[in-house]
C-alpha positions as CSV (number, residue, x, y, z in Angstrom):
1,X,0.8,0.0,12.1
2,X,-2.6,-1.0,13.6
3,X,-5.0,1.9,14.7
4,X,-4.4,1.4,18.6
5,X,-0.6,1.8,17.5
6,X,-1.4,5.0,16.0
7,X,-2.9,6.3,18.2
8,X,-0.5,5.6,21.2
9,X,2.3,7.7,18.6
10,X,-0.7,10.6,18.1
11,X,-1.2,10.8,21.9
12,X,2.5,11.6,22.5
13,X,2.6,14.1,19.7
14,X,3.4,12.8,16.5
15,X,1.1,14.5,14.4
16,X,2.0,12.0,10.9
17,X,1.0,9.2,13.0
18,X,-2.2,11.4,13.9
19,X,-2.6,11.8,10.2
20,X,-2.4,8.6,9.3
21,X,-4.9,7.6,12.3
22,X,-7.9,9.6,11.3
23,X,-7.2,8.5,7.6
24,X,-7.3,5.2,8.7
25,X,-10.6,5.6,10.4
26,X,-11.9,7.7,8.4
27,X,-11.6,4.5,5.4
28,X,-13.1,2.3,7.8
29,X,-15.9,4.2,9.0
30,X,-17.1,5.0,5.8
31,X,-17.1,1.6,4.6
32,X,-19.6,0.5,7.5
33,X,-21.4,3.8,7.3
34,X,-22.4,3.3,3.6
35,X,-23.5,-0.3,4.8
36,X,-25.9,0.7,7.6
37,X,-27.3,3.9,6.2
38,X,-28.4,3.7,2.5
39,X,-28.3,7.6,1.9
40,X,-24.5,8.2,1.1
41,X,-25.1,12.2,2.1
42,X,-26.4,11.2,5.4
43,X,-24.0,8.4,5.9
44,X,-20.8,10.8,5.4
45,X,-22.6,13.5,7.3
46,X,-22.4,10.4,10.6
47,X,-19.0,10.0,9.4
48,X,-18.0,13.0,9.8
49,X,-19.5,13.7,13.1
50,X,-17.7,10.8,14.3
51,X,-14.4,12.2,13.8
52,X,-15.1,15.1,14.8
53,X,-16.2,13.5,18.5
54,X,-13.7,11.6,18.3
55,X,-10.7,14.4,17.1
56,X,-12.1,16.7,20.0
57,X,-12.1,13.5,22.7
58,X,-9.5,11.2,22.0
59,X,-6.4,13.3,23.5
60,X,-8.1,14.0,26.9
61,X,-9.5,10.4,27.6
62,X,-7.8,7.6,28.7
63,X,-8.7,4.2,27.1
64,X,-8.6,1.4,29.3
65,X,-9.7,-1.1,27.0
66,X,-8.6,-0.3,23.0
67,X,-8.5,2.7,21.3
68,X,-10.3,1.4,18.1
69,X,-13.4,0.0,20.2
70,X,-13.5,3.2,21.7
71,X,-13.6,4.7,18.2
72,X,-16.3,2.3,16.8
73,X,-18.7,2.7,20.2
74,X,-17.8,6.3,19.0
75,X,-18.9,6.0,16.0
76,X,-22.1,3.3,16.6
77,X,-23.8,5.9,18.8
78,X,-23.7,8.6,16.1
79,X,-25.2,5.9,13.6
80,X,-27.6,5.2,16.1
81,X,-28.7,8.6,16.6
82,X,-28.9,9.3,12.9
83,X,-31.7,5.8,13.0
84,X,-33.2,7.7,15.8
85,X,-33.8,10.9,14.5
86,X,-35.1,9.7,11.3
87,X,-37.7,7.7,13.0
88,X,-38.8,10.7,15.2
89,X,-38.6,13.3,12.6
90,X,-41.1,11.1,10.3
91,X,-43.4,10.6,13.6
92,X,-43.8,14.6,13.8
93,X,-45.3,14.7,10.2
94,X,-48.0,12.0,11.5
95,X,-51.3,13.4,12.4
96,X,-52.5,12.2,15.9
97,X,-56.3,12.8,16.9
98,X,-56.7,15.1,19.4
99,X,-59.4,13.4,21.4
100,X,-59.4,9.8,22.0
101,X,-62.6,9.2,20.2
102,X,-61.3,10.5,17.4
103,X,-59.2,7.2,17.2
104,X,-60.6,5.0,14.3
105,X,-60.3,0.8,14.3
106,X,-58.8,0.1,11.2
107,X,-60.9,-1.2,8.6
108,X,-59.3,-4.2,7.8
109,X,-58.1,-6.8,11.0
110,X,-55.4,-8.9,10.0
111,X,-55.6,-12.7,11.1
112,X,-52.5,-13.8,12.8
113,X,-52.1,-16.8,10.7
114,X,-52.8,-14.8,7.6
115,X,-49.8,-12.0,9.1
116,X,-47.9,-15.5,10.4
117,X,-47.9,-16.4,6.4
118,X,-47.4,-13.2,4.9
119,X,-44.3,-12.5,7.0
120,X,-42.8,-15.8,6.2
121,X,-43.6,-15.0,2.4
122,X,-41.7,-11.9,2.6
123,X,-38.6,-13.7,4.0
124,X,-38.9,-15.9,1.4
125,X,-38.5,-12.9,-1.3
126,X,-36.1,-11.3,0.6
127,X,-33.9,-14.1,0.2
128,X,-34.6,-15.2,-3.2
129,X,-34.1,-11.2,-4.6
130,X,-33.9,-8.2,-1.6
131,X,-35.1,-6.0,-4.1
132,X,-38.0,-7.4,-4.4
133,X,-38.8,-7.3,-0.6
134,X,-37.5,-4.0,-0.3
135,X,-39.5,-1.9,-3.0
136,X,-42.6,-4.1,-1.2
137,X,-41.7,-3.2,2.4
138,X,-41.0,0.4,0.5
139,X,-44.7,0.3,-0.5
140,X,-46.4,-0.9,2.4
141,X,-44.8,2.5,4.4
142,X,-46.4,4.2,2.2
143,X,-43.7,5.8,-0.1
144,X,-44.2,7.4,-3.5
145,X,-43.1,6.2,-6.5
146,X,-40.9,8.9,-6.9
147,X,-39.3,8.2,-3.4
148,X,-39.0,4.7,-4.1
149,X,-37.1,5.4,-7.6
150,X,-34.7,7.5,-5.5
151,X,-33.7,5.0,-2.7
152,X,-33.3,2.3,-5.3
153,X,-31.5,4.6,-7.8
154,X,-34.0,2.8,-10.8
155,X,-36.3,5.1,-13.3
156,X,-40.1,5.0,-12.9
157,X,-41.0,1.9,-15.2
158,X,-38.0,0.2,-14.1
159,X,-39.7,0.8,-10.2
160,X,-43.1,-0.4,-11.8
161,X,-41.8,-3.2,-13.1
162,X,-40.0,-4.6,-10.3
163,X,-43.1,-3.7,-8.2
164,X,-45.2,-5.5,-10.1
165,X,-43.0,-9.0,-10.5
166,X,-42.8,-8.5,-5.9
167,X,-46.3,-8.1,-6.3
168,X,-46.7,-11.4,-8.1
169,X,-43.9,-13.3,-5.9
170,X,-46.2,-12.4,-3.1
171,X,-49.6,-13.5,-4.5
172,X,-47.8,-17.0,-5.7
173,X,-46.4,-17.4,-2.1
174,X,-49.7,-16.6,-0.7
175,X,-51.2,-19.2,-2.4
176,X,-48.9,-22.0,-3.0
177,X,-46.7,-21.6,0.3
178,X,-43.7,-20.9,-2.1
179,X,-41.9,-18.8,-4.7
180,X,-41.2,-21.3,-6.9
């Protein structure tokens, strides 16, 4: 049975076919979940609310269109607000001067054909090995080592070690317009 054919059978009562709906979603949801959110805790916790929304909601609506789209707009906006709140609860940690002058430039003004060729370099890496462009990127935000180690699930040396062969990708790129 598809998922809009479930739930038509939950909606009128049958409480297997309910079951076997929210199992069904449930599979599905976490497949995506673990691809859009790389912490597994946070992407179950998403998962989970989704349901939940969607357990308390889908009874009392009517669905014009498809159950199942409704599910996975459902189920986007809670992803979405998980990206969101991450964003805005690292912004609160960030210091902002309190008077305007207090603003610095930055040291260092990056050309736009310099930023122009380091962009392209990293797309370059990312395709080649995604690791490699990710414990860079990882870098450049400013993460510790530590932090790093956890997101890629690698041990410390194993972290230096990739860092240092991105680190060497990049300065190649940079000056021969390639990886290879």
């Amino acid at each position: 049975m598809t998922i809009d054919e479930l739930y038509t059978e939950a909606k009128k009562g049958d409480l297997k076919a309910r079951d076997e709906l929210f199992k069904a979603l449930l599979a599905r949801f976490r497949y995506f979940a673990h691809q859009k959110i790389w912490d597994p805790d946070d992407a179950e916790d998403v998962v989970q609310d989704a349901l939940i929304v969607i357990n308390r909601e889908y009874d009392r609506i009517d669905i014009k269109v498809s159950f199942h789209l409704w599910a996975y707009k459902v189920f986007d906006m809670r992803v979405l607000g998980y990206v969101q709140k991450k964003g805005t609860s690292r912004a609160r940690y960030l210091r902002y001067p309190e008077n305007e002058s207090d603003f610095q430039e930055p040291l260092v003004k990056i050309q736009p054909e310099i930023k122009v060729k380091l962009l392209d370099c990293l797309n370059r890496i990312l395709k080649a090995n995604s690791r490699y462009a990710r414990i860079l990127n990882f870098q450049y935000q400013g993460f510790s080592t530590e932090e790093i180690c956890e997101k890629l699930k690698v041990t410390r040396n194993n972290c230096y070690s990739i860092l240092s062969r991105a680190r060497s990708l990049l300065a190649l790129c940079l000056k021969k317009g390639d990886i290879k």
